[in-house]
C-alpha positions as CSV (number, residue, x, y, z in Angstrom):
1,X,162.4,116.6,202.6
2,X,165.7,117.9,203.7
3,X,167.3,114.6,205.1
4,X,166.2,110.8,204.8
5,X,167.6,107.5,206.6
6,X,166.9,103.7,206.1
7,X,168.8,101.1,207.9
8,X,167.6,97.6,208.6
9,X,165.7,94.8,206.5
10,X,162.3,94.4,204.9
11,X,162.3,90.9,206.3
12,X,163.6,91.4,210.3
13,X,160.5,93.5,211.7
14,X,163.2,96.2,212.8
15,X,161.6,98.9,214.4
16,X,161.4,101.9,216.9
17,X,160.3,102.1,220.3
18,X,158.7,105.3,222.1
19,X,160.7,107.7,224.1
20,X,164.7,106.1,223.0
21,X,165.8,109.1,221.0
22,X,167.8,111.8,222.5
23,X,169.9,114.9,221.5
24,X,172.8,116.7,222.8
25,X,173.7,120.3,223.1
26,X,175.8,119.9,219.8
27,X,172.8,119.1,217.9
28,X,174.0,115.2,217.6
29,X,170.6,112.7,217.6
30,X,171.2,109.3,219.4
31,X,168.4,106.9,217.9
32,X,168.0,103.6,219.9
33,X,166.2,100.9,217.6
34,X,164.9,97.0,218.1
35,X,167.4,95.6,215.2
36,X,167.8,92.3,214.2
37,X,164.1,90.8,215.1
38,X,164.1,86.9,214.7
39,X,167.6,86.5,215.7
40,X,168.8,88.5,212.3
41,X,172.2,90.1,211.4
42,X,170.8,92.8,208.5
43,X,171.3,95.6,210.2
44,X,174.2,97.8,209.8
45,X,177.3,98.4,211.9
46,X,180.5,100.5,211.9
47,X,183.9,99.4,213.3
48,X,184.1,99.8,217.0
49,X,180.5,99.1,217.4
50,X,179.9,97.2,220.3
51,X,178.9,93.8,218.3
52,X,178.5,93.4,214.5
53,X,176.3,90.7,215.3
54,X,173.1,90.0,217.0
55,X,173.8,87.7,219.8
56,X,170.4,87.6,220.9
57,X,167.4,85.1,220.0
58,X,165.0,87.7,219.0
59,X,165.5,92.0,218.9
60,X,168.9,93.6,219.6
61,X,169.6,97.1,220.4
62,X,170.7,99.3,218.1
63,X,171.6,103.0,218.6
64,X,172.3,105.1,215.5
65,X,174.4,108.3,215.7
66,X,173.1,111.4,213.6
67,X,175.9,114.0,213.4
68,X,175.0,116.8,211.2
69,X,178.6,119.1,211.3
70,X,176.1,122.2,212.4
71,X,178.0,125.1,212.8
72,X,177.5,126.2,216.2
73,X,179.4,127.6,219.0
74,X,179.4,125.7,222.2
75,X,180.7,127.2,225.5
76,X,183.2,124.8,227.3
77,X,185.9,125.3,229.9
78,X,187.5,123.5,232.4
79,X,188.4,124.9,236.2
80,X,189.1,123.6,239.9
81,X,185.8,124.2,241.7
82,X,187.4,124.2,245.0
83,X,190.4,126.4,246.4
84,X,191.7,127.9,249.3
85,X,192.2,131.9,249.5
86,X,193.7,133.2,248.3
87,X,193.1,131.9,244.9
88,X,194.8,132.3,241.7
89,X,193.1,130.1,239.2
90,X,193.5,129.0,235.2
91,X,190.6,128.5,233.2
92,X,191.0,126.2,230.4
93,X,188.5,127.6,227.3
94,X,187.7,124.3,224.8
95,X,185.1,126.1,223.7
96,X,183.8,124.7,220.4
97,X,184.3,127.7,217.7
98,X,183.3,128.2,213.5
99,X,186.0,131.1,213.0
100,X,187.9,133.6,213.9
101,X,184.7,136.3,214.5
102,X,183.8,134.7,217.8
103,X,184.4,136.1,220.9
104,X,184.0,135.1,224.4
105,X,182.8,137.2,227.7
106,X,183.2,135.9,231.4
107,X,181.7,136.5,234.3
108,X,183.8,135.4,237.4
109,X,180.8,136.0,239.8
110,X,183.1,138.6,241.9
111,X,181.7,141.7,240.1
112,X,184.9,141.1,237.7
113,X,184.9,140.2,234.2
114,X,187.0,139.3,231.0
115,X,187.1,138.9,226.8
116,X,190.1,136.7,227.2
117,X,189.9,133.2,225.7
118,X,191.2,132.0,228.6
119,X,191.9,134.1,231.2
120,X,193.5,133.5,235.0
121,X,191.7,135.3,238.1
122,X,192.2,135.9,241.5
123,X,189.8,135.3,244.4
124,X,191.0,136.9,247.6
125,X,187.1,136.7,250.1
126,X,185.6,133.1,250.5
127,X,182.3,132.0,249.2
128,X,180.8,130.1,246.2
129,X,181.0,132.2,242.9
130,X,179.3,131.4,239.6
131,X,181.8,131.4,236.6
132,X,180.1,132.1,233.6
133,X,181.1,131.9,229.9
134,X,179.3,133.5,226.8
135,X,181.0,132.5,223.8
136,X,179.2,134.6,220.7
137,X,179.4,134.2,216.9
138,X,176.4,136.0,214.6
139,X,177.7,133.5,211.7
140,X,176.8,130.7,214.2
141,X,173.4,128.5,213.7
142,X,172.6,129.7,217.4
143,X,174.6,132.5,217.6
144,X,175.7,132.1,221.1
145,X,176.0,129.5,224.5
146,X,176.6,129.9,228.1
147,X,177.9,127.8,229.9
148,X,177.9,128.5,233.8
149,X,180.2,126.4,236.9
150,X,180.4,127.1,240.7
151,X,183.6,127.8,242.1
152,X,183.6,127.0,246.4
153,X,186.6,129.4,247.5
154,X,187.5,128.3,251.2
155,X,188.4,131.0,253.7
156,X,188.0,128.7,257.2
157,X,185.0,130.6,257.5
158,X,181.0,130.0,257.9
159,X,178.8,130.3,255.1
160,X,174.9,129.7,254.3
161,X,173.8,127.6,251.2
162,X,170.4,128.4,249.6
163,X,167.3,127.1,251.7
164,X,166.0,123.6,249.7
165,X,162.2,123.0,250.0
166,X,159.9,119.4,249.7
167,X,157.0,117.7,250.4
168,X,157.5,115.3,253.5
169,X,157.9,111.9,251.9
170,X,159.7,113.5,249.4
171,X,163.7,113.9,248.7
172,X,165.9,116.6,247.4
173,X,169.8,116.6,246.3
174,X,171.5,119.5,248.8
175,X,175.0,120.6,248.9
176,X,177.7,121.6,246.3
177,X,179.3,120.1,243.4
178,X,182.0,117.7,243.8
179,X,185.4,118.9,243.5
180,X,187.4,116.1,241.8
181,X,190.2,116.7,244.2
182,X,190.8,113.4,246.3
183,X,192.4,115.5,248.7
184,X,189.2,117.8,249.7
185,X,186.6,116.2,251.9
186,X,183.5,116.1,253.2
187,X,181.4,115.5,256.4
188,X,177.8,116.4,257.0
189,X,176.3,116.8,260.5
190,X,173.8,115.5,261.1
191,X,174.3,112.0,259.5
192,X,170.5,111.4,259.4
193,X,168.2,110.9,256.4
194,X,171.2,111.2,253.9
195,X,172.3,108.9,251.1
196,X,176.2,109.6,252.1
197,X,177.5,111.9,254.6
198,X,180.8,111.9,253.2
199,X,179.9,113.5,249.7
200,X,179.8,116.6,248.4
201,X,175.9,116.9,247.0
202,X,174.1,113.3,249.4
203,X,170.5,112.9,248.8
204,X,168.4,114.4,251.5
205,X,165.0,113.0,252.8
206,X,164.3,114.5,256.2
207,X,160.9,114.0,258.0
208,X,161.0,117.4,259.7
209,X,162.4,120.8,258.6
210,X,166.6,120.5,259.2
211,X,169.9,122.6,259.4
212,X,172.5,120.3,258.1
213,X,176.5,121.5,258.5
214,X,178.7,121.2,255.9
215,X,182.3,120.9,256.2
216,X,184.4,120.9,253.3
217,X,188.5,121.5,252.8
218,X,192.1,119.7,253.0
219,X,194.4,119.8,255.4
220,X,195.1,123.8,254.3
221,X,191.9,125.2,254.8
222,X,188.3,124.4,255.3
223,X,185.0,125.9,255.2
224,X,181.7,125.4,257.4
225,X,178.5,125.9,255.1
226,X,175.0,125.3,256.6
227,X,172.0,124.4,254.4
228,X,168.0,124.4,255.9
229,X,166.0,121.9,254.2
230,X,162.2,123.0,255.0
231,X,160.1,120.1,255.0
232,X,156.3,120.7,253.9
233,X,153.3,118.7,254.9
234,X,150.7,118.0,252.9
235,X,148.0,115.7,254.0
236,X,144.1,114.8,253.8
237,X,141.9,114.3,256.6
238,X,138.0,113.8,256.9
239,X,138.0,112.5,252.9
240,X,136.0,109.2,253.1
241,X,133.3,106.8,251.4
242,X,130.0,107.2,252.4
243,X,126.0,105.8,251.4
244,X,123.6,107.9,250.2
245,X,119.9,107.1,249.5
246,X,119.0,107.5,245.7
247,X,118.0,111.1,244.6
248,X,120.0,112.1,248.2
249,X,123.4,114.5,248.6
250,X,126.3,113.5,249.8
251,X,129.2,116.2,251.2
252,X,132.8,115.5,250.5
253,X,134.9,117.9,252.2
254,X,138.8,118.2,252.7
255,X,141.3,119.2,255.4
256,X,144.8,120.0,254.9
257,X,147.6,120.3,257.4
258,X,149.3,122.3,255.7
259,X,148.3,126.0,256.1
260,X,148.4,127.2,252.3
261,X,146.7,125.5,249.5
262,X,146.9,126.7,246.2
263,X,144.3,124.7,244.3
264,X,141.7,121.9,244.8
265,X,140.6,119.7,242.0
266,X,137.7,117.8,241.9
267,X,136.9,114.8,239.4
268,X,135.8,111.4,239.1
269,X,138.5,110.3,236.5
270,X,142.0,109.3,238.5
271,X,143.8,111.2,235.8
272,X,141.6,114.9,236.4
273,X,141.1,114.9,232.6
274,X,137.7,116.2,233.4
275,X,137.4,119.1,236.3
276,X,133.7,119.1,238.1
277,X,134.5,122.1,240.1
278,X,134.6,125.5,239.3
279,X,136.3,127.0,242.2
280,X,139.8,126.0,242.5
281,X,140.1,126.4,246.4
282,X,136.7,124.6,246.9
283,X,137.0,122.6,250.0
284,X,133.7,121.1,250.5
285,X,131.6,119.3,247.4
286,X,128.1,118.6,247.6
287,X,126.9,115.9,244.5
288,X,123.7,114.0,243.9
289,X,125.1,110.9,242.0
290,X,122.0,108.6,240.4
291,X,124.4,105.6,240.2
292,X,127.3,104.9,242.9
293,X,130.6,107.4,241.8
294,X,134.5,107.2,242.9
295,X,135.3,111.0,243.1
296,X,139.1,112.3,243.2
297,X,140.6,115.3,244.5
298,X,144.3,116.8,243.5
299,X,145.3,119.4,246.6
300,X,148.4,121.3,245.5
301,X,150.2,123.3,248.1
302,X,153.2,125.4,248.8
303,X,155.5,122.7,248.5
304,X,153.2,119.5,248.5
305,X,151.0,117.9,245.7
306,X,148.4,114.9,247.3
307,X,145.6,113.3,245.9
308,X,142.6,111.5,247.2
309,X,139.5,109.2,246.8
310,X,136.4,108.9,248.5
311,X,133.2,106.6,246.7
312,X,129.9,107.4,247.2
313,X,127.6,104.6,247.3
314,X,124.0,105.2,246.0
315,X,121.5,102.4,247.6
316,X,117.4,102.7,247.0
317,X,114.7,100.6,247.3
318,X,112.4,99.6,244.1
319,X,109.0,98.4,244.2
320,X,108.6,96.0,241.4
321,X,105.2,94.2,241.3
322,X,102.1,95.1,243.2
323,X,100.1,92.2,243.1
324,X,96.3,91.6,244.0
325,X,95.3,89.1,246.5
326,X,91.7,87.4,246.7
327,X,90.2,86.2,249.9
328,X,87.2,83.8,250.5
329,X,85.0,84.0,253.4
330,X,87.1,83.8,256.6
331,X,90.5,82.3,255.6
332,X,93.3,84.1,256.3
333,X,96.0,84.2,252.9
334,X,99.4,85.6,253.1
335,X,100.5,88.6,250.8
336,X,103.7,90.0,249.9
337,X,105.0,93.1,247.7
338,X,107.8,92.6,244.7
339,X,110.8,94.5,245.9
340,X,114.5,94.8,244.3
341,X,116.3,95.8,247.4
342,X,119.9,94.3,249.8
343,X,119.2,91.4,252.6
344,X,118.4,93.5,256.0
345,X,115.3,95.9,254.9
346,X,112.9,96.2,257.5
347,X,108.7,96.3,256.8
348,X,106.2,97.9,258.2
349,X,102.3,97.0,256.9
350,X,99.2,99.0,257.5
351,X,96.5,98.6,258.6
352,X,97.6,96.3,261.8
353,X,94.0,95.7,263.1
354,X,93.6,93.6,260.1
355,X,97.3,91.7,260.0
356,X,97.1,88.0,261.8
357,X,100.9,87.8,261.9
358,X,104.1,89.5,260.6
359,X,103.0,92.8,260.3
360,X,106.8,93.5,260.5
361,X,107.8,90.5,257.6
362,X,108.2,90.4,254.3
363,X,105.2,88.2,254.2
364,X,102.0,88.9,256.8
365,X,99.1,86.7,257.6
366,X,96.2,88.8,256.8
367,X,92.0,88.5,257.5
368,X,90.3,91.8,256.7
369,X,86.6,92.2,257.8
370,X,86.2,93.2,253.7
371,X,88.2,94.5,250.7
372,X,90.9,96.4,252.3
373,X,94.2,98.3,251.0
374,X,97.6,97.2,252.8
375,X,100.4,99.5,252.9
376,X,104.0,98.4,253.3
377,X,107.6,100.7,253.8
378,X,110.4,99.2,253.4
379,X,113.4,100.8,255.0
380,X,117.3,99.2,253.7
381,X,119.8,99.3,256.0
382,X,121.2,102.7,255.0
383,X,117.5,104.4,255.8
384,X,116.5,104.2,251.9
385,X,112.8,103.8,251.5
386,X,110.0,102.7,249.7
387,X,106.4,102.4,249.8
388,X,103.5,100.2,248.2
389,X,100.1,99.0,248.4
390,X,98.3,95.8,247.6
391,X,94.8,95.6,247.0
392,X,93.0,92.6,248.4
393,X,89.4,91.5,247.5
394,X,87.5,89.7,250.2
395,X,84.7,87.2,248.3
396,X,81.7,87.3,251.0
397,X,79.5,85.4,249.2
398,X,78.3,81.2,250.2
399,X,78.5,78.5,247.6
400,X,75.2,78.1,245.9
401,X,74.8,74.6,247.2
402,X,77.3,72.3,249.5
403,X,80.6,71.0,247.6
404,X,80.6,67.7,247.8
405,X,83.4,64.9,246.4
406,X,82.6,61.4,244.8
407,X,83.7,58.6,242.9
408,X,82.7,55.8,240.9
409,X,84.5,53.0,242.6
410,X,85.5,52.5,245.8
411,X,88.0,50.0,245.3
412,X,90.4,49.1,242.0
413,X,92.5,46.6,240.6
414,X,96.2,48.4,239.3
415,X,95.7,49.3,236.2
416,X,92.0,50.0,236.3
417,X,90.7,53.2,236.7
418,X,88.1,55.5,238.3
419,X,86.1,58.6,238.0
420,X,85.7,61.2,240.7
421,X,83.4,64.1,240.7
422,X,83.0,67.1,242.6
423,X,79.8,69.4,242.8
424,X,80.0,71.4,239.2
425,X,78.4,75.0,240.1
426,X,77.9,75.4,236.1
427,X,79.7,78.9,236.3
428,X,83.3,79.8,235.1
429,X,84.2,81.9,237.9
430,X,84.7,78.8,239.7
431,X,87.9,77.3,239.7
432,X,89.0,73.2,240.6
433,X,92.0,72.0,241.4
434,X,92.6,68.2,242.6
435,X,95.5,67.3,245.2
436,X,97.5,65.4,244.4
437,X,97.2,65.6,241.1
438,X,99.4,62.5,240.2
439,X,97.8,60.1,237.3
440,X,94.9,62.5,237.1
441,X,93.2,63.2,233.6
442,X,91.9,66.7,234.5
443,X,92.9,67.6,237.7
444,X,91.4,71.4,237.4
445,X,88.3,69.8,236.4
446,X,85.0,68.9,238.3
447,X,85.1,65.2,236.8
448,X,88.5,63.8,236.6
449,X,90.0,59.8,235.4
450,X,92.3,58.5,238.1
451,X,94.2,55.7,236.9
């Protein structure tokens, strides 16, 4: 281990939170800790600190400074960045040095240079130049650092800044550094979608692609500078939920306003951790989900990133039971089918010759001449289907003798009780069942106590 810190107690659950340390270009660490948990004063402070005490209920926050004296050079200088021509400018080099072996190169942006600490140039045409200072030392932990500042020289002349480009919905920062100088000022035509017009460097957020004008000086001199923010669109059309019928494809497919995409990506996680598509321009995606799926899509263009969501929702019908039915002689019975599907299905049974009723229901009336096969399809109200049978035996056969009903008494006291009787055929394949069956002994048997 090269270097080792601990501040804070064993006893105030002190501790650090994700994303709170930073660095600067000096190599200095900025730590921000939770200190004091429970309302506790243990951790440490130096003088000047904001409070040597916590003055809060619970966590404070504590920042810890790690300076580690590297030796390292670190470009600095100070200069107007806005004059009138012709300009004769200072520039101040606090430049951060180890020794006398470093040395120093700038760049004045005008084709000129200089090894002067701190040199004084001249700018005689208009426009924005970049100053730039290299200050180098090979005994140095980093050996060398630039440092780079724009310099606006005014001429009362017209000049173009660099084209900006975003997304529409989007924002972008457009203009020039700020002087410093109370004196210079600023007005930007037109005042429209802009943070300030009266800035150097306003926010922009234009719906359409603009040209906004730039004017800039004192009462010596002024400039005119014009700055075209192109405005990209970026949006999806035709993506939208759709049904599908189990084992069934469904087509997603994608159009962009704008005229160049660069990729497509296809997934059904909302963070595209997993890519389903193989072609990175591909438009159009055909899938055969078994269960119902939300599917994303990521369309980065020139300018534009957008993302999308369509579901696809996978309906079916499922037969469940198939029961038998039995029939005897010329009764008519009712039959149905077990089916797992939404309210709204439609049926259709087969054969209709020998459906009563409801040949279209759920539940038809049936009377077939003999034992017949019935065929239903079931259609849900996306056009998913299923089909099933039910077998149905029709008994044809008479009763080996007449079925007649008796009892032992006519008439009873309450209390008392009776016996009734019905014809016993003497064979198990007949079956008896007494209604109502309320204070009956054996109401599925031929001879039964009713009390």
């Amino acid at each position: 281990m090269v270097y080792g810190t601990y501040f804070g107690s064993p006893f105030s659950d002190e501790h650090v939170d994700g994303g709170t340390s930073r660095f600067d270009n000096k190599g200095r660490i900025y730590q921000a800790v939770c200190a004091g948990c429970g309302g506790d004063d243990h951790f440490p402070t130096t003088p000047g600190a904001w409070s040597r005490i916590n003055g809060s209920t619970n966590c404070n926050l504590g920042v810890i400074k790690l300076d580690f004296n590297l030796p390292l050079v670190i470009a600095e200088f100070d200069m107007p960045n806005t004059v009138c021509t012709p300009a004769t400018i200072s520039l101040a080099n606090h430049s951060q040095t180890i020794g006398s072996q470093t040395s120093f190169y700038w760049d004045f942006g005008d084709g000129t240079n200089s090894t002067e600490i701190s040199p004084v140039h001249t700018y005689s045409e208009g426009g924005l130049y970049d100053v730039m200072l290299i200050v180098s030392d090979m005994g140095s932990c980093n050996f060398a650092d630039t440092l780079i500042k724009t310099l606006l020289v005014l001429t009362n002349s017209t000049d173009t800044l660099a084209t900006k480009n975003m997304c529409n919905g989007d924002f972008v920062q457009i203009g020039i550094p700020p002087s410093g100088n109370p004196d210079i000022t600023y007005n930007w035509t037109p005042n429209l979608f802009l943070s300030n017009s009266d800035i150097s460097n306003p926010i922009a957020y234009p719906d359409t692609t603009t040209i906004y004008t730039l004017i800039v000086g004192n009462q010596f001199c002024s400039d005119t500078l014009l700055q075209k923010i192109e405005v990209s669109y970026l949006s999806i059309a035709s993506l939208s939920d759709t049904t599908i019928c189990l084992g069934d494809s469904a087509v997603l497919s994608i159009v962009s306003s704008e005229g160049t995409i660069q990729s497509v990506i296809w997934s059904t996680d909302p963070s595209f951790n997993t890519i389903i598509n193989t072609d990175l321009l591909q438009t159009v995606l055909t899938i055969s989900p078994s269960v119902t799926t939300t599917y994303y899509v990521k369309i980065r263009g020139a300018q534009c990133i957008i993302t999308g969501q369509a579901t696809v929702y996978v309906s079916s019908v499922e037969i469940t039971e198939t029961p038998s039915f039995t029939i005897c002689f010329e009764e008519n019975i009712t039959i149905s089918i077990g089916v797992n599907a939404p309210e709204g299905c439609t049926y259709q049974w087969a054969p209709e010759v020998w459906i009563v009723s409801g040949s279209q229901s759920a539940t038809p009336v049936i009377n077939p001449p003999g034992n017949a096969t019935y065929t239903v399809t079931i259609t849900n109200p996306f056009g998913c289907r299923a089909s099933g049978e039910v077998q149905v035996q029709k008994r044809t056969s008479s009763f080996p003798s007449e079925l007649e009903v008796w009892s032992s008494k006519n008439r009873i006291l309450a209390g008392d009780q009776l016996t009734l009787y019905a014809t016993d055929y003497q064979d198990i394949e007949y079956h008896y069942q007494w209604a109502p069956p309320t204070d009956l002994s054996a109401p599925y048997s031929p001879v039964t106590q009713a009390s």
